[in-house]
N, C-alpha and C positions, 0 to 999 in steps of 0.2 A: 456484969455487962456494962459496957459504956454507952455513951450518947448514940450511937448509932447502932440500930436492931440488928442483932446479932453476931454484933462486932466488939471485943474487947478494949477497954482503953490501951491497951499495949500493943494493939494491931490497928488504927484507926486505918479507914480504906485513903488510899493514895489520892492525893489534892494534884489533877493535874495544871500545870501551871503554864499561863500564859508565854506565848513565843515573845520577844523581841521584837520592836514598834507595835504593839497593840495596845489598843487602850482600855483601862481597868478602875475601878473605883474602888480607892481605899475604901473598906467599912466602918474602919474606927474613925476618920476621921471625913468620911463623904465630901474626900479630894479625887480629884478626874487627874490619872496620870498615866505614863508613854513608857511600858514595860521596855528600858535602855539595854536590861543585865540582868543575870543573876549569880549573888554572893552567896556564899557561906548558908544556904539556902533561904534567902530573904529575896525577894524581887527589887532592882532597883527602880526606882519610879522617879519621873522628870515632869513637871507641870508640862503642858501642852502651848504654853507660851512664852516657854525657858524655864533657866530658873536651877536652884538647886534641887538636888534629887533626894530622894528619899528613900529608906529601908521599909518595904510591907512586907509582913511573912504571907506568903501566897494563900493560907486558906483565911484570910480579911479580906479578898477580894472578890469580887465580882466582875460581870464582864459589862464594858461598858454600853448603851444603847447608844444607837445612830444616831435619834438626836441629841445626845448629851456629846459624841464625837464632833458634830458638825456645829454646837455652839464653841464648844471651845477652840477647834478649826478656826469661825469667823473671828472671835474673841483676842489669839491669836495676832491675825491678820491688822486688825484694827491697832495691836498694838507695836506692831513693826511698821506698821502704816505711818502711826502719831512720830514713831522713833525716826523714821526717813523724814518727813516733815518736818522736824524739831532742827535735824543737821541736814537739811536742804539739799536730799539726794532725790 
């Protein structure tokens, strides 16, 4: 038997995986990021305030909460905010 009741480790049951623009939290590394893709079956993940993306294989994730979506939303904001301000748009 494997980690899950009366499921073999050669059958684990099916991780299903978040759509495209949702927001998820890596586990291994409790980063907040913006499901862009999926590769080679890994989720591609993009900080929510740019940035380069990252490979999470989908059962590290979880799904993210509304306030953890709407801080990084303002967080975001703030910093395209400081970015306009800097080159005076």
């Amino acid at each position: 038997m494997g980690i899950y009741k009366g499921v073999s480790n050669e059958n684990p049951p099916p991780v299903t995986a978040p759509t495209p623009v949702t927001y998820v939290v890596d586990t291994r590394t409790d980063r907040l990021g913006q499901v862009m893709d999926r590769h080679a079956g890994h989720l591609q993940l993009r900080p929510p305030q740019g940035g380069l993306e990252w490979d999470c294989p989908p059962g590290c994730t979880r799904p993210a909460s509304e306030a953890e979506v709407r801080r990084a939303r303002a967080s975001a904001r703030a910093t395209e905010h400081k970015t306009e301000s800097r080159w005076g748009l």
